[in-house]
C-alpha positions as CSV (number, residue, x, y, z in Angstrom):
1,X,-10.7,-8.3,-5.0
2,X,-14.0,-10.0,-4.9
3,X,-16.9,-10.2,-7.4
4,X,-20.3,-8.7,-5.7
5,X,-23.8,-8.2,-7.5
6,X,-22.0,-9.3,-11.1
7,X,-19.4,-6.5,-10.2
8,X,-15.6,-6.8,-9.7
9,X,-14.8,-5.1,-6.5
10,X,-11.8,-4.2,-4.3
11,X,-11.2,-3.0,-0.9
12,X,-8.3,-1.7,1.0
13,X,-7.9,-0.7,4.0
14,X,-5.1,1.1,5.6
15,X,-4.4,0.0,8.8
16,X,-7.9,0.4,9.8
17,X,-7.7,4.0,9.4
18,X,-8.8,4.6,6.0
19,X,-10.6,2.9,3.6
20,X,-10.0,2.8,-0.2
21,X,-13.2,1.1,-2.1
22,X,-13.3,0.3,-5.9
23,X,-16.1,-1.0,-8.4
24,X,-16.2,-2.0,-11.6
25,X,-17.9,0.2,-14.5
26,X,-19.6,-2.7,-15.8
27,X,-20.7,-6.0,-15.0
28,X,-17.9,-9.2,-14.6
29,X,-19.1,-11.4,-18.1
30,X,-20.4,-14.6,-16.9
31,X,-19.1,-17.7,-18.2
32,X,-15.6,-19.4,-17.1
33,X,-11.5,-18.4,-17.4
34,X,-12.6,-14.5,-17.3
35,X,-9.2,-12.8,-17.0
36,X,-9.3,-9.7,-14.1
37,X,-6.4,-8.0,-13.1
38,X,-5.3,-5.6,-9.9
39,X,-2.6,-2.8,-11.4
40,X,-0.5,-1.2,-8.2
41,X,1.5,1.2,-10.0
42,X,4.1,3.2,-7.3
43,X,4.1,6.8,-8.6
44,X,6.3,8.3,-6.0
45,X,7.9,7.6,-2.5
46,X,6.5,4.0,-1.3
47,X,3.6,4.3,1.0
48,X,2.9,8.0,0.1
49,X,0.1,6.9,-2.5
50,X,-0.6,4.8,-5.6
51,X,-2.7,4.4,-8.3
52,X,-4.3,1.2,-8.8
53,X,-6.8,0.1,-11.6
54,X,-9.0,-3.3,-12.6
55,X,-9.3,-4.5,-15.6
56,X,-11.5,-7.5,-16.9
57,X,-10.4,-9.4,-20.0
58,X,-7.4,-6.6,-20.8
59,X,-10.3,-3.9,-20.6
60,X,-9.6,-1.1,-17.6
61,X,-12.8,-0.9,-15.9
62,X,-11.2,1.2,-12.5
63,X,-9.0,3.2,-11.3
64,X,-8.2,5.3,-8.4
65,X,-5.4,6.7,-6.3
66,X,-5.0,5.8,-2.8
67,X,-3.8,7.9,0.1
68,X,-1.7,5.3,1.8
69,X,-0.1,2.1,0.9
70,X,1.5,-0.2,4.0
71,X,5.6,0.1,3.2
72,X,5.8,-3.3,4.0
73,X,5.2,-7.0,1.9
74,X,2.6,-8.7,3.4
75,X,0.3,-11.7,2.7
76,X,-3.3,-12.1,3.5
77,X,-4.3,-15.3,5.2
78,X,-8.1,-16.9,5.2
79,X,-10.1,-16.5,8.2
């Protein structure tokens, strides 16, 4: 997740073979301690699909179902 023109935004990508974009309805509120939060909710069969949804301060502002999810737990590192 990542904040981009006043927009909360997330990207995933699939092994590099499909990408899953999302954006915020409305703008991030400025100020500090806003609350966002990433929802992965498993549906079905690990890695088949998933819904997954952002919401700023309790307020669902995306959602969308993904294709593919890796069947693994991983952790990003910084570049």
């Amino acid at each position: 997740m990542y904040v981009k023109d006043g927009k909360l935004k997330r990207t995933y990508s699939y092994v590099g073979v499909e990408m899953c974009k999302q954006e915020s309805s409305e703008a991030l509120p400025t100020g500090q301690n806003v609350p966002v939060r990433l929802d992965f909710t498993v549906t079905r069969v690990m890695a088949t699909g998933e819904t997954v949804s952002l919401s700023i301060d309790g307020k669902k502002v995306a959602k969308d179902r993904i294709k593919y999810a890796v069947p693994i737990v991983f952790s990003p590192t910084p570049e």
